[in-house]
TORFI-185503 format. One record per residue (C-alpha): y, x, z; residue number from 1. Coordinates in nm, 3 decimals, always signed. Layout:
c2:Y | c1:X | c3:Z | resi:NUM
...
END
This chain:
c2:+0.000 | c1:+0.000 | c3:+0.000 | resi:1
c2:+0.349 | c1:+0.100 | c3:-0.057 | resi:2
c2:+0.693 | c1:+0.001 | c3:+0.071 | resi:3
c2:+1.066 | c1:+0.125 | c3:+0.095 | resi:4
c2:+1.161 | c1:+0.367 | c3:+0.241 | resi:5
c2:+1.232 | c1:+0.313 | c3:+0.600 | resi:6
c2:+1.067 | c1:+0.004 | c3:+0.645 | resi:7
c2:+0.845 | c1:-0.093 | c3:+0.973 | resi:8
c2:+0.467 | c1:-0.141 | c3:+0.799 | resi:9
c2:+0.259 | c1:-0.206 | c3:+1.062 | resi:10
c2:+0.260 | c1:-0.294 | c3:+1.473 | resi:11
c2:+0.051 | c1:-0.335 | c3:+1.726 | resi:12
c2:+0.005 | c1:-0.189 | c3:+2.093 | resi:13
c2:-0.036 | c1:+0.154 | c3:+2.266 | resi:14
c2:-0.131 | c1:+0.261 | c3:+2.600 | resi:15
c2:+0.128 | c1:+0.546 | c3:+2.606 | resi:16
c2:+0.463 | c1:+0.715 | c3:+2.438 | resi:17
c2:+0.341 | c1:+0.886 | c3:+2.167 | resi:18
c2:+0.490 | c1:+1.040 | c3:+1.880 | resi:19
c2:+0.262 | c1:+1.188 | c3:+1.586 | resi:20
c2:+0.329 | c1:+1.267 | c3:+1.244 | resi:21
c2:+0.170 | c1:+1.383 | c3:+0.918 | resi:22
c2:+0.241 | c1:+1.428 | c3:+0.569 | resi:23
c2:+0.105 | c1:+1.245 | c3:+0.258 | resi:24
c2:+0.032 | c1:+1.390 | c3:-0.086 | resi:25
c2:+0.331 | c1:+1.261 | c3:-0.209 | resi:26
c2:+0.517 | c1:+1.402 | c3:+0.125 | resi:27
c2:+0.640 | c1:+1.114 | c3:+0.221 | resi:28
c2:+0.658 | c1:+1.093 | c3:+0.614 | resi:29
c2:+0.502 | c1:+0.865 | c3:+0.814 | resi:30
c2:+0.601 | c1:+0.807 | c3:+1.169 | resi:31
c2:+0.434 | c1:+0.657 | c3:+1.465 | resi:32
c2:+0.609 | c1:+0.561 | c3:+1.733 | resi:33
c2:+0.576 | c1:+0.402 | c3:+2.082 | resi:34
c2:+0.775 | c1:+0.232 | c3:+2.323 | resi:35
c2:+0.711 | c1:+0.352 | c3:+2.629 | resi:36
c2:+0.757 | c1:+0.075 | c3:+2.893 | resi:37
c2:+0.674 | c1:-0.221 | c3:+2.612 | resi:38
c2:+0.317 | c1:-0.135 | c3:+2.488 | resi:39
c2:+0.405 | c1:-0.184 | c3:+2.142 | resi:40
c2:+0.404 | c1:+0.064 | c3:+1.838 | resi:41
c2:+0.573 | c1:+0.025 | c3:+1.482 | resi:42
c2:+0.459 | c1:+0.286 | c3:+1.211 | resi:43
c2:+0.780 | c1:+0.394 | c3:+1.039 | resi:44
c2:+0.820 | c1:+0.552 | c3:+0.629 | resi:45
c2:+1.055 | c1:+0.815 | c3:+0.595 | resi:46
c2:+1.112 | c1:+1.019 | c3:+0.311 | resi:47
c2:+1.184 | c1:+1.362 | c3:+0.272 | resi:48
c2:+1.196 | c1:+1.431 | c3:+0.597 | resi:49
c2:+1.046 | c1:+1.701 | c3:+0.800 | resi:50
c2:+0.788 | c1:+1.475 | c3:+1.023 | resi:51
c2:+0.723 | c1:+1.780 | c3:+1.208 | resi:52
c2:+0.993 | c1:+1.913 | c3:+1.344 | resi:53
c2:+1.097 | c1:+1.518 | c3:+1.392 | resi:54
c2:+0.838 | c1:+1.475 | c3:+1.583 | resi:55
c2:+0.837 | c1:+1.770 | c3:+1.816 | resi:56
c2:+1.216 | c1:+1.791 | c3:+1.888 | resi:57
c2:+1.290 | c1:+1.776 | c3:+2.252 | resi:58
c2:+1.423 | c1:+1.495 | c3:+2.375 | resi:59
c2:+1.854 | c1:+1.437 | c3:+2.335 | resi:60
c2:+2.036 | c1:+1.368 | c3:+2.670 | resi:61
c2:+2.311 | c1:+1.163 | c3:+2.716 | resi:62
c2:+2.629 | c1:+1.433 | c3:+2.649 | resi:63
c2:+2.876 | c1:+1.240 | c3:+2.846 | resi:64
c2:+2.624 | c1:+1.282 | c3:+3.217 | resi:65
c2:+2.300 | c1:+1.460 | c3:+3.125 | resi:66
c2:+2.091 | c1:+1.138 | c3:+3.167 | resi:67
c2:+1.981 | c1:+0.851 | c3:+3.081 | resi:68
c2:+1.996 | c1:+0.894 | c3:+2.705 | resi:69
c2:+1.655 | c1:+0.811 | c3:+2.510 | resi:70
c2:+1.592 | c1:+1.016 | c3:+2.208 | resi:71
c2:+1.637 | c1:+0.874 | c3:+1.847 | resi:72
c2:+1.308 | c1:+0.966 | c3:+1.751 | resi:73
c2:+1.303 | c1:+0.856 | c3:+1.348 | resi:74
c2:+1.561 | c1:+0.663 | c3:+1.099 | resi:75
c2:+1.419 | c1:+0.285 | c3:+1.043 | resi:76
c2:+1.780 | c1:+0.199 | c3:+0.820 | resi:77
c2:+2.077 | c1:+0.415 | c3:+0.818 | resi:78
c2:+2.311 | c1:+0.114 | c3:+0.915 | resi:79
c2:+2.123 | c1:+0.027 | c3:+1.194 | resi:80
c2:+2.208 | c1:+0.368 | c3:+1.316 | resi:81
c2:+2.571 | c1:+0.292 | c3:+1.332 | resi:82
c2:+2.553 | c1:-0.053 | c3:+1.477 | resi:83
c2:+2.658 | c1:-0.061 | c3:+1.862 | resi:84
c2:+2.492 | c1:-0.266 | c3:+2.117 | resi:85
c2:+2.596 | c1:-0.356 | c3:+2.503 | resi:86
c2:+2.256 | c1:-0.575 | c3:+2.720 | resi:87
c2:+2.435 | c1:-0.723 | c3:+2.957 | resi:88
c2:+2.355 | c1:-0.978 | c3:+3.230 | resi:89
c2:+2.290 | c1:-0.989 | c3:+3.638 | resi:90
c2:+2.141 | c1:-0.786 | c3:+3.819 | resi:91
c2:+1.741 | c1:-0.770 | c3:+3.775 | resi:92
c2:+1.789 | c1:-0.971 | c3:+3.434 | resi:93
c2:+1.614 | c1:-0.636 | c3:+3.238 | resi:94
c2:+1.845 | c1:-0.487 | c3:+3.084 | resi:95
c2:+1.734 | c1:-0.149 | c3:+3.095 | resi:96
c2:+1.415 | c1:-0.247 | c3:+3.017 | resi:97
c2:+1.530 | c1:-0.395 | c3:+2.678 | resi:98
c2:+1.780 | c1:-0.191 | c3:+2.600 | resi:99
c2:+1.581 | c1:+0.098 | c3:+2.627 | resi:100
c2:+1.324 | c1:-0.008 | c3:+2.448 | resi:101
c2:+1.548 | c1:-0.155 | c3:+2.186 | resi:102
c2:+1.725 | c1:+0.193 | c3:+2.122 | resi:103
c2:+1.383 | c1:+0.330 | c3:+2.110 | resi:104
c2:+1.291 | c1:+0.102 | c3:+1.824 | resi:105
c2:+1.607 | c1:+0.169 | c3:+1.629 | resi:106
c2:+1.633 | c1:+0.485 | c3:+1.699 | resi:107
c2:+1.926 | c1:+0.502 | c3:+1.888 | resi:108
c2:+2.078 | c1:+0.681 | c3:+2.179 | resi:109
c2:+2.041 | c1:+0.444 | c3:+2.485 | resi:110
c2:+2.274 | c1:+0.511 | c3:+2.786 | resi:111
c2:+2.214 | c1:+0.311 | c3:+3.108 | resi:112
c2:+2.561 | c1:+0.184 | c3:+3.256 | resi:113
c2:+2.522 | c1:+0.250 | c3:+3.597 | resi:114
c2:+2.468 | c1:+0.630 | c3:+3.581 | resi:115
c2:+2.849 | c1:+0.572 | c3:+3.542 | resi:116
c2:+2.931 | c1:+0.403 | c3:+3.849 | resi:117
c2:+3.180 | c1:+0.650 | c3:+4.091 | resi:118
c2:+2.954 | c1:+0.741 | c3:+4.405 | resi:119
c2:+3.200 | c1:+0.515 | c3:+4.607 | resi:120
c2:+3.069 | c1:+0.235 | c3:+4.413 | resi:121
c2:+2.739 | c1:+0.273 | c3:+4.445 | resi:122
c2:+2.738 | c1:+0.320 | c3:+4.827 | resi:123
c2:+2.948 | c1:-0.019 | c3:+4.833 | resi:124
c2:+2.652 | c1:-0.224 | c3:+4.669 | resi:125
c2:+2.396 | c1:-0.081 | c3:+4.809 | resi:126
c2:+2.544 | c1:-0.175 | c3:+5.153 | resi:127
c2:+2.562 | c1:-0.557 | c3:+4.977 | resi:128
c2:+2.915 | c1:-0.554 | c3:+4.960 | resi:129
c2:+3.045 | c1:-0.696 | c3:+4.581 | resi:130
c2:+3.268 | c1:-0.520 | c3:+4.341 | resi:131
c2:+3.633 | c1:-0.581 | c3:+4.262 | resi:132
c2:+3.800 | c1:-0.626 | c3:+3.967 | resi:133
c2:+3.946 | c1:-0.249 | c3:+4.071 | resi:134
c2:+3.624 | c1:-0.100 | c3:+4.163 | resi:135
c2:+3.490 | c1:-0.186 | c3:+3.818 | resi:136
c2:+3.816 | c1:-0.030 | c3:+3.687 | resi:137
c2:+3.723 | c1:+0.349 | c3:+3.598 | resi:138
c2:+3.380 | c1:+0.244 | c3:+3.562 | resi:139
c2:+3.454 | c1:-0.017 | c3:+3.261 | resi:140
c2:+3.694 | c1:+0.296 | c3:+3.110 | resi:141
c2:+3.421 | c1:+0.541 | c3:+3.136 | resi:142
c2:+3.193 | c1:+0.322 | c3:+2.934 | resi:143
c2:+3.426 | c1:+0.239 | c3:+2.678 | resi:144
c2:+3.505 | c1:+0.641 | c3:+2.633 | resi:145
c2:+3.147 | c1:+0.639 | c3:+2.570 | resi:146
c2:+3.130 | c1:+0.385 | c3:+2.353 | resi:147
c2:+3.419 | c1:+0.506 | c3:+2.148 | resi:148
c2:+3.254 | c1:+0.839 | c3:+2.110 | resi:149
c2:+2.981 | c1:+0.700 | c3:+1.949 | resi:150
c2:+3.175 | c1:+0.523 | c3:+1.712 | resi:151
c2:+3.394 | c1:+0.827 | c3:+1.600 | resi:152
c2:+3.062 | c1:+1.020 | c3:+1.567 | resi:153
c2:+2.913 | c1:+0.713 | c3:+1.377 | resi:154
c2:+2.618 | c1:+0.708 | c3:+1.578 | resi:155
c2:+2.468 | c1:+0.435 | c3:+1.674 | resi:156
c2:+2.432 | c1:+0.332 | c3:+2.101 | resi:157
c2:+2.242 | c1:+0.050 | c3:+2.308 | resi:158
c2:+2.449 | c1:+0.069 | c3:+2.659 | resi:159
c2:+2.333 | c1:-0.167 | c3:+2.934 | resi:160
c2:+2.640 | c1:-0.307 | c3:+3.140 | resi:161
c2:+2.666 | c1:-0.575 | c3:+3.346 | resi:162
c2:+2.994 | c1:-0.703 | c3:+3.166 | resi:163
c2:+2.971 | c1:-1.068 | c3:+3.403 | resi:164
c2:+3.389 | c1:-1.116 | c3:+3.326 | resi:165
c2:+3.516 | c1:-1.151 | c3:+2.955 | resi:166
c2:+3.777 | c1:-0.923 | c3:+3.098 | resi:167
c2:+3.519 | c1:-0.646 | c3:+3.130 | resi:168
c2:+3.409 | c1:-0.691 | c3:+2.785 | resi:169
c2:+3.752 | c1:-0.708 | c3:+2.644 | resi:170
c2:+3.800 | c1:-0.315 | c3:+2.776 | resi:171
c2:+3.494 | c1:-0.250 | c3:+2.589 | resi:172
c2:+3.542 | c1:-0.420 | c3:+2.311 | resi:173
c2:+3.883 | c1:-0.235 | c3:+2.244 | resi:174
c2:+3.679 | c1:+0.086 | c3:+2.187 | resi:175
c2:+3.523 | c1:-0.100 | c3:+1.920 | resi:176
c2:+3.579 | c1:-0.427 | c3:+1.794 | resi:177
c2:+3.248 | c1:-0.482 | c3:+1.622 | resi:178
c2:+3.054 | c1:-0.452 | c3:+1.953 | resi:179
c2:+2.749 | c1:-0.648 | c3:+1.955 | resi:180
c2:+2.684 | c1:-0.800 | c3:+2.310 | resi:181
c2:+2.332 | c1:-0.919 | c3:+2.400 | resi:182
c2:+2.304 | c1:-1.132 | c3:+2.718 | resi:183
c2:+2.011 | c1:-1.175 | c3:+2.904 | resi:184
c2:+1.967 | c1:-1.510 | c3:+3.123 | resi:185
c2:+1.724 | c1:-1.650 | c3:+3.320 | resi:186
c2:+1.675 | c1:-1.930 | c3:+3.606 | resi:187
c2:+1.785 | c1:-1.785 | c3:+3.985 | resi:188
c2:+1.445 | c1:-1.856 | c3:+4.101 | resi:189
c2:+1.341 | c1:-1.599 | c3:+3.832 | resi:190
c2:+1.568 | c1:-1.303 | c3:+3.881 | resi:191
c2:+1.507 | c1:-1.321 | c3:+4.279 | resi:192
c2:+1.116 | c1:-1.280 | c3:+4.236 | resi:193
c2:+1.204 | c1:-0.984 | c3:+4.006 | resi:194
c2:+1.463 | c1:-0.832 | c3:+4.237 | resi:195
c2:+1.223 | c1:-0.915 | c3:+4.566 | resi:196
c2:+0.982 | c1:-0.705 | c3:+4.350 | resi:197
c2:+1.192 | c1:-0.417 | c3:+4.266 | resi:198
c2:+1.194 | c1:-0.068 | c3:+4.427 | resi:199
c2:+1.436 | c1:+0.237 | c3:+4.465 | resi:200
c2:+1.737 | c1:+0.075 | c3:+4.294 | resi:201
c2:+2.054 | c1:+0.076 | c3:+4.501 | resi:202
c2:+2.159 | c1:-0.310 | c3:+4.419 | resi:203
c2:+2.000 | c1:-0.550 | c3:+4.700 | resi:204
c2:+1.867 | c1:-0.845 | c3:+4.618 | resi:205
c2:+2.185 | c1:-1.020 | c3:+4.890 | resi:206
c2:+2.404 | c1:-0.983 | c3:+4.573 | resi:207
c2:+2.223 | c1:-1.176 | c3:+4.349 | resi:208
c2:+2.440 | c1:-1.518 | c3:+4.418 | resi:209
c2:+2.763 | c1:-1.299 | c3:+4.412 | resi:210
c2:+2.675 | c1:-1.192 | c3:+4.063 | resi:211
c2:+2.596 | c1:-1.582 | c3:+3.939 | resi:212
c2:+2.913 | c1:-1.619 | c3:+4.079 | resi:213
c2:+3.100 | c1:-1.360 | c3:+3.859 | resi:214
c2:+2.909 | c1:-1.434 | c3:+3.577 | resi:215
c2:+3.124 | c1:-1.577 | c3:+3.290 | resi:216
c2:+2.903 | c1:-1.590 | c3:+3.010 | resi:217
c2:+3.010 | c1:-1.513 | c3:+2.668 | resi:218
c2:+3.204 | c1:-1.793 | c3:+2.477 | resi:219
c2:+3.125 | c1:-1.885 | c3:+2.113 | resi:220
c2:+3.372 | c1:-1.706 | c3:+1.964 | resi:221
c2:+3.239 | c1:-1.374 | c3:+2.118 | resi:222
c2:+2.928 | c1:-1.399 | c3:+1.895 | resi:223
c2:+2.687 | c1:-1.248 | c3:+2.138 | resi:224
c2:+2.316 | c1:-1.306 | c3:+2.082 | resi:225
c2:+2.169 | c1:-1.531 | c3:+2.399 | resi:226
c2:+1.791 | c1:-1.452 | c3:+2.557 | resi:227
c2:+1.653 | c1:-1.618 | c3:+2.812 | resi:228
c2:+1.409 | c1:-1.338 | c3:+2.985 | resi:229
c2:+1.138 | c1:-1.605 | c3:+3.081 | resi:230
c2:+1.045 | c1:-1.456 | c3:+2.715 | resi:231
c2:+0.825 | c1:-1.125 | c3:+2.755 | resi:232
c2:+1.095 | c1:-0.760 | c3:+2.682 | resi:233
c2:+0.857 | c1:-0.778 | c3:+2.313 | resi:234
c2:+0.952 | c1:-1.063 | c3:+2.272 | resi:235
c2:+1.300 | c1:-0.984 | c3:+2.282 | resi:236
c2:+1.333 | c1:-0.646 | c3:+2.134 | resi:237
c2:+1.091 | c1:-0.815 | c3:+1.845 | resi:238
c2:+1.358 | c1:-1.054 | c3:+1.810 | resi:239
c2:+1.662 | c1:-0.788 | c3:+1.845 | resi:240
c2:+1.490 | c1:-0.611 | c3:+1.576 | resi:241
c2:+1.514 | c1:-0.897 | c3:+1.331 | resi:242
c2:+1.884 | c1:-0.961 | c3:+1.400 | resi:243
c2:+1.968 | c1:-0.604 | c3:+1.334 | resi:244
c2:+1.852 | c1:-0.591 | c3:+0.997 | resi:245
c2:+2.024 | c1:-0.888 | c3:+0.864 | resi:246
END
């Protein structure tokens, strides 16, 4: 069988992150790639590309705080390479989860938001007390500098980022105006069994309801794409992978 290059040809599920390559007669590269964290695998053309080096590069870091940044590990569509994405949602809604396996599968950078946070902040949620509009401040500008780099590189980036006021995601959207927001949603009921579940993350589950409360969710004019996360992350980044292509 044949098919463009750069086209996803074939899925299915894999114990554990794995990349492998080899060459063809007709040297055209053929990547296989899985998500760690998801289960799932896509097997990726490329032409013209060196599959070996691709695949044995050493992971990229995030350049802006050493962490937290997933490796693009092969080219799916240049344009989806470009295209900038911010998961946002309460806590314990998964957006790392998604996010990181949604850079993964376009081949993205992914850079979780609150490696940003200023130490002070941090220390204030994990004692369960909420953030102000002013705490958020600096943190809101550092992830729009990041965001903006990205775009003046013309790299693509999946950031995670709470974002609950359209406020927040106004100062991100002024870094670039064709921001894509993705919100994930789900029932209260839901996101308290996952956070009552959850270890070694400094949020508490006692801010849950002060989040809900925040929360403004995105109005129709700010085009975001809605999930509720009773769906499986698959499911989602399955569906995130459609929408990108279009």
């Amino acid at each position: 069988a044949t098919a463009a290059a750069g086209t996803v040809v074939a899925g299915g599920v894999a114990e554990q992150p794995i990349v492998t390559a080899t060459h063809s007669k007709d040297n055209v590269g053929f990547f296989f790639m899985a998500i760690q964290g998801t289960g799932a695998f896509h097997i990726i053309i490329h032409p013209e590309v060196d599959v070996h080096k691709a695949a044995c590069a050493p992971p990229k870091r995030d350049a802006a705080t050493g962490g937290s940044a997933t490796p693009a590990i092969a080219s799916i569509d240049e344009s989806m390479n470009r295209k900038l994405y911010v998961v946002m949602g309460i806590t314990g809604s998964g957006k790392s989860t998604v996010g990181a396996a949604f850079a993964r599968a376009i081949g993205v950078d992914f850079v979780e938001g609150d490696d940003y946070h200023p130490v002070e902040n941090v220390r204030r949620m994990a004692a369960g007390v909420p953030l102000t509009d002013n705490d958020r401040a600096d943190w809101l500008g550092s992830l729009a500098d990041r965001i903006r780099q990205s775009r003046n590189a013309g790299t693509g980036l999946v950031l995670t980022c709470s974002a609950l006021k359209r406020s927040y995601r106004d100062v991100l959207r002024a870094a670039a105006p064709e921001l894509q927001f993705v919100l994930l949603k789900g029932s209260r009921a839901l996101i308290a069994e996952r956070l009552a579940d959850r270890r070694e993350h400094f949020m508490p589950a006692s801010l849950l309801d002060s989040q809900l409360e925040t929360l403004e969710e995105p109005a129709l004019d700010e085009h975001a794409w809605v999930y509720d996360v009773s769906a499986s992350p698959q499911e989602i980044v399955d569906d995130l992978m459609g929408r990108a292509t279009l």
